[in-house]
C-alpha positions as CSV (number, residue, x, y, z in Angstrom):
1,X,-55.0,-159.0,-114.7
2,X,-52.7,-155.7,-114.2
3,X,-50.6,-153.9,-117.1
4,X,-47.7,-155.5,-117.9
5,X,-44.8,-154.7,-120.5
6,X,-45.9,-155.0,-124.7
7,X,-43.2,-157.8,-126.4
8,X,-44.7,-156.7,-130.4
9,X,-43.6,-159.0,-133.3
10,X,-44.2,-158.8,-137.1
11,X,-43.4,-160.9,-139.8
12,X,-44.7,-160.6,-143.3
13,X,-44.6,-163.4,-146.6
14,X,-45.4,-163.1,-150.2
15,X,-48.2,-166.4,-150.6
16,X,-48.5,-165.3,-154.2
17,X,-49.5,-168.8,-156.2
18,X,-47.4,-170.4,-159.4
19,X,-49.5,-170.4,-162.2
20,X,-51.8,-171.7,-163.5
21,X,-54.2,-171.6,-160.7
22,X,-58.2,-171.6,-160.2
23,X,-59.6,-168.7,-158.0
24,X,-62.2,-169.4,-155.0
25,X,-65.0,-166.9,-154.9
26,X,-67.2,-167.6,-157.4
27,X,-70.0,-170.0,-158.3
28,X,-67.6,-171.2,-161.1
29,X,-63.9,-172.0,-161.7
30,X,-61.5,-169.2,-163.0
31,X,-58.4,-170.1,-164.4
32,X,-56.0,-167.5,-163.8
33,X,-53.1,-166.8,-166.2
34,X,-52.0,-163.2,-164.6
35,X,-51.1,-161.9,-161.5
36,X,-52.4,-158.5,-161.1
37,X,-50.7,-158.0,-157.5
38,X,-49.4,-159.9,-154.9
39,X,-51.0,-161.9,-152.2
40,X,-49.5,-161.2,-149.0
41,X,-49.8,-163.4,-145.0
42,X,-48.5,-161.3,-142.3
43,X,-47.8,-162.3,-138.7
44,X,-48.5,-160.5,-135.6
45,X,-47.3,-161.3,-132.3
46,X,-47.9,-159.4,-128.8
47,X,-47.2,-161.2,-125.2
48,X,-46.8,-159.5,-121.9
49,X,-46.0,-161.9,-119.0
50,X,-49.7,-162.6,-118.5
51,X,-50.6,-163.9,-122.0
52,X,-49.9,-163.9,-125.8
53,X,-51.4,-163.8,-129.3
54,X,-50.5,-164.7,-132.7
55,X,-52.6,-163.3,-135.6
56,X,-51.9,-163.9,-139.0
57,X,-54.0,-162.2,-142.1
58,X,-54.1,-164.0,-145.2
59,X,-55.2,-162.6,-148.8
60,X,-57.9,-165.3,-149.0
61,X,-61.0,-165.5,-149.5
62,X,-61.8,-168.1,-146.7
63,X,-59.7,-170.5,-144.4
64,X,-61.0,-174.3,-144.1
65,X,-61.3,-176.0,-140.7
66,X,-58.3,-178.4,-141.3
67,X,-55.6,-175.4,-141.8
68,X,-56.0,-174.4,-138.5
69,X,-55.1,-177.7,-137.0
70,X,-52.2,-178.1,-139.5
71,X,-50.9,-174.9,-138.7
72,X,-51.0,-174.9,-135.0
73,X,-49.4,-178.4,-134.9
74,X,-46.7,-177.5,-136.9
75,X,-46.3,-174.5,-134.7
76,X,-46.2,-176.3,-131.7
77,X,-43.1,-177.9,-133.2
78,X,-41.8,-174.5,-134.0
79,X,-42.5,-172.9,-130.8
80,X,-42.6,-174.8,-128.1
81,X,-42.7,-171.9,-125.5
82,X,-46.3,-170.8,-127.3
83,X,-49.8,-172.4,-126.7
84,X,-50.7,-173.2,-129.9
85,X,-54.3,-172.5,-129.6
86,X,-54.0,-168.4,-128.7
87,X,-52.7,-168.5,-133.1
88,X,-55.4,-166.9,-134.6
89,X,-55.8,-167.1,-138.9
90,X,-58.6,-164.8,-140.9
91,X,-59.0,-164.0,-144.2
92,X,-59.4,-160.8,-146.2
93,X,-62.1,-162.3,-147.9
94,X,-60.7,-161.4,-151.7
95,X,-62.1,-163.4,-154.4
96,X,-59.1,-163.5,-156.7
97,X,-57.2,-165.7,-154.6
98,X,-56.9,-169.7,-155.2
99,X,-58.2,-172.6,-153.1
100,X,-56.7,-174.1,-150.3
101,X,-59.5,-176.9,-151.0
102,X,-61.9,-178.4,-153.4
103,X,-64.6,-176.7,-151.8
104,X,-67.8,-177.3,-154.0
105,X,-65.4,-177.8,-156.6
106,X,-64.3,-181.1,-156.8
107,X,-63.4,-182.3,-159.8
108,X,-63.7,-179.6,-161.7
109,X,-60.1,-177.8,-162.0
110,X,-58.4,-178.6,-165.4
111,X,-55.6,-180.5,-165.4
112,X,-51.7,-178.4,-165.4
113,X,-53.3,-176.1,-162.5
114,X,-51.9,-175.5,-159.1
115,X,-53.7,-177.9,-157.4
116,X,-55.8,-176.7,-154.2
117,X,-53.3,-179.4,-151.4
118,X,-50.2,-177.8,-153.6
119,X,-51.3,-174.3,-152.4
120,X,-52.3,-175.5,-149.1
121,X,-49.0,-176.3,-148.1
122,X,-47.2,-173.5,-149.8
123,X,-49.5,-170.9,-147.7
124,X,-48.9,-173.3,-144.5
125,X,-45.2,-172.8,-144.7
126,X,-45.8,-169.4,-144.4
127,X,-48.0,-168.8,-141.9
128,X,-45.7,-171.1,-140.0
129,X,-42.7,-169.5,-140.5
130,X,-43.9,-166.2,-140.2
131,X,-45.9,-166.5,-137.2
132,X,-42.6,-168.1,-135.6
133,X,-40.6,-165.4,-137.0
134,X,-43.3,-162.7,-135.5
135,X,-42.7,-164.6,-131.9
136,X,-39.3,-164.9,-131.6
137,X,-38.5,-161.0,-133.0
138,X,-40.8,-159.9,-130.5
139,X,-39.1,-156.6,-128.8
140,X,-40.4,-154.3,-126.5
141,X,-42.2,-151.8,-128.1
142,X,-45.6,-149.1,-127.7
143,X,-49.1,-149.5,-129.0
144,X,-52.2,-146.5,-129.3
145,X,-55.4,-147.8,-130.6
146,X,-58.0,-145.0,-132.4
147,X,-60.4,-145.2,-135.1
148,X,-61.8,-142.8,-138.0
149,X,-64.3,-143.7,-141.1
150,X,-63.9,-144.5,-143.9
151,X,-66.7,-145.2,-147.0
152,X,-66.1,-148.6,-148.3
153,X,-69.0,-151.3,-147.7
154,X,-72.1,-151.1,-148.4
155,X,-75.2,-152.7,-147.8
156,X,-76.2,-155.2,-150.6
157,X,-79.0,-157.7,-149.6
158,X,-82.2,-155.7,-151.2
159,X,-86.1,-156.6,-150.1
160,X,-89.4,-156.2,-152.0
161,X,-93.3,-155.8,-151.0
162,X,-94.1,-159.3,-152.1
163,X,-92.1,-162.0,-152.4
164,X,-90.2,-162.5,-156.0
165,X,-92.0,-166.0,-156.9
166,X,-88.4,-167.1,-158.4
167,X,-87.7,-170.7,-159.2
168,X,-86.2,-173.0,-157.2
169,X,-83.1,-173.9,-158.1
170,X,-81.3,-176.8,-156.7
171,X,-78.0,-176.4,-155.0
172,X,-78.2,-172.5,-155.8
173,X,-80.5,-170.4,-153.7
174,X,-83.9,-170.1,-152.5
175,X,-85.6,-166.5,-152.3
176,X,-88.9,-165.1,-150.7
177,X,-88.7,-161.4,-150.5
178,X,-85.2,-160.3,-150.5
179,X,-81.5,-160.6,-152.4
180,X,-78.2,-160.3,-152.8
181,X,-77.4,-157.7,-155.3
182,X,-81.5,-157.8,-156.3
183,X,-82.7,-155.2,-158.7
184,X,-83.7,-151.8,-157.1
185,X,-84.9,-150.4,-160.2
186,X,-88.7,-151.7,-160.0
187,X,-91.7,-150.7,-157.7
188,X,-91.7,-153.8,-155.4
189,X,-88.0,-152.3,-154.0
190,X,-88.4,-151.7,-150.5
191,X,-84.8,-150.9,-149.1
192,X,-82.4,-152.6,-147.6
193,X,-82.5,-155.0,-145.3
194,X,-79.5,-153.8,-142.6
195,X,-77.2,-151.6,-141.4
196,X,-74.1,-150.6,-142.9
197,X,-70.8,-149.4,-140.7
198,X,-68.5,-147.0,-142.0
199,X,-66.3,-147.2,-139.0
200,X,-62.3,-148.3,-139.2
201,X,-60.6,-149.3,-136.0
202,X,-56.8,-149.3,-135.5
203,X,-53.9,-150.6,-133.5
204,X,-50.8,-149.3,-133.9
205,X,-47.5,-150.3,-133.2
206,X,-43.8,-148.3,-132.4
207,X,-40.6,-149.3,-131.7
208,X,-39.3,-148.4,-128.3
209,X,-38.4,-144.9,-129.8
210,X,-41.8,-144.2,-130.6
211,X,-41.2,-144.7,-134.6
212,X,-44.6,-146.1,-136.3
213,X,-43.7,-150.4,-137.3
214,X,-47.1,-151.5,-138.2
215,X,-51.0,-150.9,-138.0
216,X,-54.1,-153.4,-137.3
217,X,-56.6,-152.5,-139.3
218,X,-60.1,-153.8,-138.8
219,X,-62.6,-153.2,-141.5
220,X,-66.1,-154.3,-141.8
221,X,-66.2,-154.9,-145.9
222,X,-64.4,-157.8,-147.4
223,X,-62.1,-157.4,-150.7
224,X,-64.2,-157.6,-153.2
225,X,-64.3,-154.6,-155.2
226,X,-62.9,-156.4,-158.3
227,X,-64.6,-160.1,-157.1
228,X,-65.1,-161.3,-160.8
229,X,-61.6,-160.9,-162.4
230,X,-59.5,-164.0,-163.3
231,X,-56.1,-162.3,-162.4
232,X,-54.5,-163.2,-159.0
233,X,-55.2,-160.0,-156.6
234,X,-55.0,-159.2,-153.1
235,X,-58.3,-156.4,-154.0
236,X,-58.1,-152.9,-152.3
237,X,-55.3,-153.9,-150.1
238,X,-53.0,-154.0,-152.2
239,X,-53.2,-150.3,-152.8
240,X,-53.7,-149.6,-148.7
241,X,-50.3,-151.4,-148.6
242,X,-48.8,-149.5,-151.4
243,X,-50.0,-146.5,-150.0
244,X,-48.4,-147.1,-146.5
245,X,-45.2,-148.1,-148.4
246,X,-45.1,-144.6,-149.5
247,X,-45.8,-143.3,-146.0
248,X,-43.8,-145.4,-143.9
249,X,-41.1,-147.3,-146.1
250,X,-41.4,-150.9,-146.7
251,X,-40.9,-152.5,-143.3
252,X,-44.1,-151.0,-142.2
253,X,-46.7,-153.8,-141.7
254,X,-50.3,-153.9,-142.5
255,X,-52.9,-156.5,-140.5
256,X,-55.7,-156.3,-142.3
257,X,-58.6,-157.9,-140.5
258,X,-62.3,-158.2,-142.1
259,X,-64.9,-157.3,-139.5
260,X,-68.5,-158.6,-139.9
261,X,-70.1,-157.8,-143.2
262,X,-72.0,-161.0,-144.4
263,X,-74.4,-158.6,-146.0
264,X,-72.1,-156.0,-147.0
265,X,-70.2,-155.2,-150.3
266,X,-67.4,-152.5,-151.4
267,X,-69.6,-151.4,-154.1
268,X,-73.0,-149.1,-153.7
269,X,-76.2,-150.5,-154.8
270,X,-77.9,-147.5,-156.1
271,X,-77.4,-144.3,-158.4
272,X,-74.3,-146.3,-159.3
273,X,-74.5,-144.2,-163.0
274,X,-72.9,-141.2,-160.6
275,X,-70.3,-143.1,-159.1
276,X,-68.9,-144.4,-162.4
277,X,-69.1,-141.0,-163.6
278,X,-67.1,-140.0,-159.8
279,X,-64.6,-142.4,-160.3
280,X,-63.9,-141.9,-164.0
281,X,-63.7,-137.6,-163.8
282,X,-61.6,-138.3,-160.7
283,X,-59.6,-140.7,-162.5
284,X,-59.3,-143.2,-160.1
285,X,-60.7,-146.8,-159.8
286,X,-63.6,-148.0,-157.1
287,X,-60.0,-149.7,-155.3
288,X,-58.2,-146.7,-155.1
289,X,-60.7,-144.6,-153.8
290,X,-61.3,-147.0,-151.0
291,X,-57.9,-147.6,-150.4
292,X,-57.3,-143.3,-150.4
293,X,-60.4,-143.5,-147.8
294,X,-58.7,-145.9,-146.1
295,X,-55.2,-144.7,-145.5
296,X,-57.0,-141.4,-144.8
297,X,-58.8,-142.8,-141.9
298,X,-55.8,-144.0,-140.8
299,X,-53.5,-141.3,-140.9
300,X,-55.7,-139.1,-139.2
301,X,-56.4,-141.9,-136.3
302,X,-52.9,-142.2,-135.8
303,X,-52.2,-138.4,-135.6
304,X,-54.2,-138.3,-132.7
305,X,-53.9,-142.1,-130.9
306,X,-50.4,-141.2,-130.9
307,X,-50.7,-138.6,-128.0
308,X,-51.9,-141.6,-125.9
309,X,-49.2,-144.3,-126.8
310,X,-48.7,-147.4,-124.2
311,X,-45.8,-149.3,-123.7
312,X,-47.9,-151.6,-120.8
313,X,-51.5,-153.1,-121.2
314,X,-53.9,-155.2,-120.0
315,X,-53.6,-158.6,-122.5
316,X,-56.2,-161.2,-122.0
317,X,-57.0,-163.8,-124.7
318,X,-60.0,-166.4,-124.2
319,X,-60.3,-169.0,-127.2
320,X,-63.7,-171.6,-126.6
321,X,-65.2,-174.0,-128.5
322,X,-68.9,-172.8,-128.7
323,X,-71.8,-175.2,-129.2
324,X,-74.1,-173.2,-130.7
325,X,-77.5,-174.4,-132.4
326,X,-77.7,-175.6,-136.1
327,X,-79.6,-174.0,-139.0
328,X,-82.0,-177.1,-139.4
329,X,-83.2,-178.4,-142.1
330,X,-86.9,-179.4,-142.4
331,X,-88.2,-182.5,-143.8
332,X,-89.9,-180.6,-146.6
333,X,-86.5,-179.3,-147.2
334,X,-84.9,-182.0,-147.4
335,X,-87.6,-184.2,-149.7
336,X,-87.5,-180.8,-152.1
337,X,-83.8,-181.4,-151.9
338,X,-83.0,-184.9,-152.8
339,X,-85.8,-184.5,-155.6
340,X,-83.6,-182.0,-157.3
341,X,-80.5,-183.8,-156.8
342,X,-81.6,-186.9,-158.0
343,X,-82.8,-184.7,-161.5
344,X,-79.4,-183.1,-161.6
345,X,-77.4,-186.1,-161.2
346,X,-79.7,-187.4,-164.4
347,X,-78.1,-184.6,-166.3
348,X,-75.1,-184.4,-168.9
349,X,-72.2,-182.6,-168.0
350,X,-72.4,-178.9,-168.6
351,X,-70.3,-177.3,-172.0
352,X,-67.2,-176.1,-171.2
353,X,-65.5,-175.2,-167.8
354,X,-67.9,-172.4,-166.6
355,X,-71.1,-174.5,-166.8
356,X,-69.5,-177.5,-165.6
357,X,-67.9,-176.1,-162.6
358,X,-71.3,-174.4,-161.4
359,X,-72.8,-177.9,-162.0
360,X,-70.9,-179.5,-159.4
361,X,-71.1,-176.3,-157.0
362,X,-75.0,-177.1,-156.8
363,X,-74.7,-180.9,-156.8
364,X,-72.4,-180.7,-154.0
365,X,-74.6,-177.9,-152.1
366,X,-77.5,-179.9,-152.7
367,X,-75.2,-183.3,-151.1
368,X,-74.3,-181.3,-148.0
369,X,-78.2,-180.0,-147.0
370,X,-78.6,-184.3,-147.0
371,X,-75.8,-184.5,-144.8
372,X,-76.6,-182.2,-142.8
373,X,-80.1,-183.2,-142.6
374,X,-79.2,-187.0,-141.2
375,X,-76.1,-184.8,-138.8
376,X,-79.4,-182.6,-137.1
377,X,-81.0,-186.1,-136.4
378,X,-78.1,-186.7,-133.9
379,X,-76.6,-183.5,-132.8
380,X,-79.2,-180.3,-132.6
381,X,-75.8,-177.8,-132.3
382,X,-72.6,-177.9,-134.0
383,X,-69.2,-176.7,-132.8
384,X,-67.2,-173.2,-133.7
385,X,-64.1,-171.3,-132.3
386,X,-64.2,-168.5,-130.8
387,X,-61.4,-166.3,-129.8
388,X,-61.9,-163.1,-127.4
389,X,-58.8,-161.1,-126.8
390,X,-58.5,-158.4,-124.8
391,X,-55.6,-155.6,-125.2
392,X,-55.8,-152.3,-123.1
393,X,-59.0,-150.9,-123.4
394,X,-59.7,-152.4,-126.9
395,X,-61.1,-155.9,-127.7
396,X,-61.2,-158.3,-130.4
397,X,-63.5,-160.8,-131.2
398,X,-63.9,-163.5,-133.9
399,X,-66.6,-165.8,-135.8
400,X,-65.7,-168.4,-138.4
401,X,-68.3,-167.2,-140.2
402,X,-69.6,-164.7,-143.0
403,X,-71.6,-162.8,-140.0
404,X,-74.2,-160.0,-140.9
405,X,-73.2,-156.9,-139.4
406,X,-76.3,-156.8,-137.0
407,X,-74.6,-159.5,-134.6
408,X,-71.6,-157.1,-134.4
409,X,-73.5,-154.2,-133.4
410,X,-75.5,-156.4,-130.5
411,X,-71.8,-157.2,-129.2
412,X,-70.6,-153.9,-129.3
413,X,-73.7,-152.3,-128.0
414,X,-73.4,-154.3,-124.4
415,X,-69.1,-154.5,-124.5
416,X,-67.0,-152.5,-121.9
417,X,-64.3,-151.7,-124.5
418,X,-63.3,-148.6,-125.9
419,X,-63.8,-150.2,-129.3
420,X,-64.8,-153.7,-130.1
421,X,-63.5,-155.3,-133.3
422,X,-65.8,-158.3,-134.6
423,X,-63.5,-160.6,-136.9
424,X,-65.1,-163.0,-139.3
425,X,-63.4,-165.7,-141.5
426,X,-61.3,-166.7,-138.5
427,X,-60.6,-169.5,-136.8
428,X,-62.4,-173.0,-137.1
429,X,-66.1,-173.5,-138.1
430,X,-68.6,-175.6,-139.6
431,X,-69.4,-176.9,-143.1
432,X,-70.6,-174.8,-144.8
433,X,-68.0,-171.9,-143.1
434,X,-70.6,-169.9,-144.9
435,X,-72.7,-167.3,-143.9
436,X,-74.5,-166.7,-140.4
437,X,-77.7,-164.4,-141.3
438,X,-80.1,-162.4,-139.3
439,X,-83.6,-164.1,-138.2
440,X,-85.0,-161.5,-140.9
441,X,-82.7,-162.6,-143.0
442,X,-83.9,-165.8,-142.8
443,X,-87.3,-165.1,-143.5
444,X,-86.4,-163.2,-146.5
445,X,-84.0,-166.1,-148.6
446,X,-81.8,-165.3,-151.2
447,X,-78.3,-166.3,-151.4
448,X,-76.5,-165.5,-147.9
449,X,-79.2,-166.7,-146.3
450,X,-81.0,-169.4,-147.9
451,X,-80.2,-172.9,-146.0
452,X,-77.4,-173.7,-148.1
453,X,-75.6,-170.3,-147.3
454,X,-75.4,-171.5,-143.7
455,X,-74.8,-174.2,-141.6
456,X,-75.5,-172.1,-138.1
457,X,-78.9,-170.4,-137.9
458,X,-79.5,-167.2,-136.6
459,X,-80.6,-168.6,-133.1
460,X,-77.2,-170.1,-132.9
461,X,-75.8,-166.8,-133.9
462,X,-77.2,-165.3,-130.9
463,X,-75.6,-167.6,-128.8
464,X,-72.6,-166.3,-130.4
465,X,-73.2,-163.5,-129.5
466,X,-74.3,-164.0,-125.3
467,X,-70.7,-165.9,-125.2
468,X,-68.9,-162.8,-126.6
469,X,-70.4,-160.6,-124.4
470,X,-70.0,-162.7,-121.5
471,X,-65.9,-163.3,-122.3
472,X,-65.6,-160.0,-122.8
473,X,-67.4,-159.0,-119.6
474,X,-65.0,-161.1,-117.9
475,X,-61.9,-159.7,-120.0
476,X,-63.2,-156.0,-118.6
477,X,-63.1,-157.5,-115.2
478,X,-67.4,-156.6,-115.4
């Protein structure tokens, strides 16, 4: 492929819900009475006479498999001059965002609240119309691409001498030697198990006069500094954006992409008496001072990509369907499984809507390790999406699922690109969408990582990973 002319569209829409509504993210149903900030879907489109791509970032914590098909037929219908399957949808990953389905949740949502279908199709509608929007506004216009850092994620799956001899639970998680948010205060702490990545990469966009419309931000940490709150929020983005509002006025546009951080978190894990003491004397919250970190990263980025602005590129975009091997389920499992099931299903409904809720979250867990048990028997592998796009010297690449960070730094470590962006929560996966942990991670349980975290081991992650490479490879011309 050579350089050809950049067509750039954006288009932006408020998906903020009605309430009542129940927030995803959590073992347990919120009812949320308050919106806090908005939610926000925005739409980006780029085509040169080679190839084209649609991206559209949702405030959300996750997508579900049948979205993606709804959206792209409906698009079809919309745009008949765009192949449907180069529209690519991720999530921000905030947890103070409603459902777009049951999830392990059925059943449980009280009765006057938006129901998860309702806000399917209102969030549908949008990503519709503003991906069509983004397409036909399309103009000719510039890009640069540059990256800075920026202290927001960090690591939060701790591991321990020996393992922690926990119970069992059914439907919840099983540990041996690590966890999620474990305690570090105690001798058997050992560290932590990965790497963390302070890096931020940007595209940016200008109008044919070289005036700034819009950045791509690609972060590895999801939105989740405020995870447990019952108000409707969009997390630290909603600052980046109101910060960028500030800078650029309010037709500036904000992609917001989460890069892999399955085993990351935008709050630190230790000495965290100092950084409450930081953010109280500084007077800020843990979201503004990671959205300041962020819009720092990015002004400076832009100062300098600038210089190198493009108004041709390379654009190649490869979207697969990946057969890549399960997580499996072993006999033992699966007897231990059905045990505990069958003992929960003997039990009376929990008291009240927080104990109930978290009842049904296990009970269905605990269904869909038996499913997936009897699924193995047929099929060893199970299907994922995987789009690889190529833009000037930069590429992107996605996973469906919550991926560790490790399997982002095996891509980048063998790509051609400049900069390699590694998208999670986008496009279509398995059940559970889940996580996709390490091998080490594997060994050590805990939820992330336990077999009800994750429907794709970490062999198949690897093949994941050899298909990536390869695309890209191919992209680079290598």
């Amino acid at each position: 492929m050579n350089e050809q002319p950049l067509s750039i569209g954006w288009a932006r829409r408020d998906i903020t819900p009605p309430l009542p509504v129940c927030l995803c993210g959590q073992f347990h149903v919120r009812v949320a009475t308050k919106i806090l900030d908005p939610l926000t879907l925005t739409a980006w489109a780029v085509s040169t006479a080679d190839d084209a791509l649609i991206w559209v970032s949702c405030d959300l914590v996750g997508i579900p498999d049948d979205f993606h098909d709804c959206c792209r037929e409906r698009l079809a219908r919309e745009l008949p001059d765009f192949d449907p399957a180069k529209l690519i949808i991720s999530a921000t990953h905030t947890h103070t965002a409603p459902y777009l389905a049951p999830m392990w949740h059925e059943g449980a949502f009280p009765p006057g609240t938006l129901s998860p279908r309702a806000y399917f199709e209102q969030v549908a509608q949008a990503a519709v119309e503003a991906a069509a929007e983004a397409w036909r506004t399309r103009s000719p216009g510039r890009i640069s691409y540059g990256h800075g850092y920026a202290v927001c994620a960090h690591q939060r799956r701790m591991t321990y001498f020996h393992d922690l001899n926990l119970p069992r639970i059914t439907g919840e998680k099983v540990e041996a030697n690590a966890a999620m948010y474990g305690s570090t205060d105690t001798p058997e702490f050992k560290g932590f198990e990965g790497y963390v990545d302070h890096r931020i990469d940007f595209v940016f966009t200008y109008g044919a006069a070289g005036e700034p419309t819009g950045a791509v931000a690609a972060l590895p940490c999801p939105a989740q500094a405020t995870e447990w709150l019952d108000e409707v929020s969009a997390d630290f983005w909603h600052e980046v954006r109101q910060d960028l509002f500030r800078r650029f006025g309010k037709n500036f546009q904000l992609l917001p992409l989460c890069c892999a951080a399955g085993d990351l978190a935008p709050r630190q894990q230790l000495q965290k008496p100092d950084e409450e003491r930081m953010l109280e004397l500084s007077g800020r919250t843990n979201r503004q001072a990671i959205a300041g970190r962020i819009t720092a990263a990015l002004d400076e980025a832009m100062s300098w990509s600038r210089k190198e602005m493009l108004s041709s590129a390379v654009l190649d975009h490869h979207a697969a369907i990946l057969n890549v091997a399960r997580r499996r389920i072993t006999p033992a499992e699966y007897r231990e499984v059905k045990s505990g099931l069958e003992q929960m299903r003997s039990l009376p409904p929990g008291e009240g809507l927080r104990q109930e809720s978290a009842r049904k979250a296990k009970m269905y867990r605990a269904e869909q390790i038996l499913n997936r048990y009897e699924e193995q028997q047929a099929r060893p592998d199970c299907s994922i999406e995987q789009h690889v796009v190529r833009l000037g010297d930069v590429a992107f690449c996605t996973c469906p699922q919550e991926l560790f960070l490790n399997y982002a730094l095996r891509i980048q470590a063998r790509s051609p690109a400049l900069s390699t962006m590694v998208i999670q929560l986008a496009g279509r996966g398995v059940r559970p969408i889940g996580y996709l942990p390490t091998a080490e991670a594997e060994q050590g349980g805990g939820y992330s990582a336990c077999m009800y975290c994750c429907a794709v081991g970490s062999e198949g992650g690897q093949e994941m990973v050899e298909a990536a490479v390869d695309a890209i490879g191919k992209a680079f011309g290598r």
